[in-house]
C-alpha positions as CSV (number, residue, x, y, z in Angstrom):
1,X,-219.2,81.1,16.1
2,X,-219.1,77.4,17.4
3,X,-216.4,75.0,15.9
4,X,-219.2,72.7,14.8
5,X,-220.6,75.7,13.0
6,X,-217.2,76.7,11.4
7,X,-216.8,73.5,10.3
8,X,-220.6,72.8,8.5
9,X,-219.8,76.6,6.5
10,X,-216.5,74.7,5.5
11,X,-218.1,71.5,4.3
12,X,-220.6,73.4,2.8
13,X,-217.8,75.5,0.8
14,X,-216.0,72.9,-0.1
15,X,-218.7,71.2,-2.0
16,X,-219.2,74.5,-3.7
17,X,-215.6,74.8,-4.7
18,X,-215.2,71.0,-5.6
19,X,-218.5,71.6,-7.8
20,X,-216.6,75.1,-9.1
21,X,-213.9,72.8,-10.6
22,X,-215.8,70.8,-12.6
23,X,-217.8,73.6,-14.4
24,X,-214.4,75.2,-14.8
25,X,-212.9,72.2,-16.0
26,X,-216.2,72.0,-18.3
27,X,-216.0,75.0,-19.8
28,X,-212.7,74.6,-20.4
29,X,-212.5,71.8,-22.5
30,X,-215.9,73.4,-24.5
31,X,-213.8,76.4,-25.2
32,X,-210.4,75.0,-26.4
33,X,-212.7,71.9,-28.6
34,X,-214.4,75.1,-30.3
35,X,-211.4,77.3,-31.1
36,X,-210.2,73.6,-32.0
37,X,-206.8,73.9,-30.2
38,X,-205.3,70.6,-28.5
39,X,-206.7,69.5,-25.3
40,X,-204.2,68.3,-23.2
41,X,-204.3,65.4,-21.3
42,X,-203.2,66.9,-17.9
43,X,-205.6,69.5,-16.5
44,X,-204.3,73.3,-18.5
45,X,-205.3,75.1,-14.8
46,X,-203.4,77.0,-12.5
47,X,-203.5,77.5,-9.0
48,X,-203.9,81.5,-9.4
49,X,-206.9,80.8,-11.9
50,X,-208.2,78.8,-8.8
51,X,-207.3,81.3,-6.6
52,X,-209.2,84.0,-8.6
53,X,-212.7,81.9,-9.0
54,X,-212.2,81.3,-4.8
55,X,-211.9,84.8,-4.7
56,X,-214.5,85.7,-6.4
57,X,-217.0,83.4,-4.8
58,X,-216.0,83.7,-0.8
59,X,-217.6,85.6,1.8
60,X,-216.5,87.2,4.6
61,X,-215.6,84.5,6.6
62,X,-213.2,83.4,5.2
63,X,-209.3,83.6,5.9
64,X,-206.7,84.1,3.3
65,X,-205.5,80.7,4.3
66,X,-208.8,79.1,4.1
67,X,-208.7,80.8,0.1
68,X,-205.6,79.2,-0.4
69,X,-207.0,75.8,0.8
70,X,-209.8,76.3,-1.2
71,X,-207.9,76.9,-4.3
72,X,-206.6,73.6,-3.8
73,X,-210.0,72.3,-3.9
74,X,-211.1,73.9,-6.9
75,X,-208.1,72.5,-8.7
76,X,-208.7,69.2,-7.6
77,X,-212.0,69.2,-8.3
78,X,-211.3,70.1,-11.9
79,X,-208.1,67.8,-12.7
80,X,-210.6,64.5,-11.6
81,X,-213.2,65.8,-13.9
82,X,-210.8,66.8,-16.7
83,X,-209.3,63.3,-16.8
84,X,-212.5,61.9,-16.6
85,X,-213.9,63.8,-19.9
86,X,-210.4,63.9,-21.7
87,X,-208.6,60.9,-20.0
């Protein structure tokens, strides 16, 4: 696979995964508002919870590492959106 080819799959993940975050981080604050616990002001996610929703969504192509990085993404796609419905 060409490196320009690599890199437009990436791109196109890491919309998906920024996107991801922001459902997460969505349906987060819908489920703790109606079991009316507190809703903390710092984003309630963890890494692993990422971790699981990149695993669950990736294909084939991509590494362990790449997981890992994507994880990231998820998180911070869902910490701006949580402190931008909660903040």
């Amino acid at each position: 696979m060409l490196a320009i080819e690599q890199n437009e799959i990436k791109y196109r993940f890491q919309s998906k995964f920024e996107d991801c975050g922001r459902r997460w981080a969505e349906r987060m604050l819908g489920r703790l508002q109606g079991s009316l616990l507190e809703v903390p002001l710092i984003w309630p996610g963890t890494h692993e919870q990422a971790l699981t929703i990149v695993h669950a969504l990736r294909d084939d192509s991509l590494t362990d590492m790449d997981c890992d990085n994507f994880a990231g993404v998820v998180q911070s796609g869902a910490r701006l959106a949580w402190r931008g419905m909660v903040g």
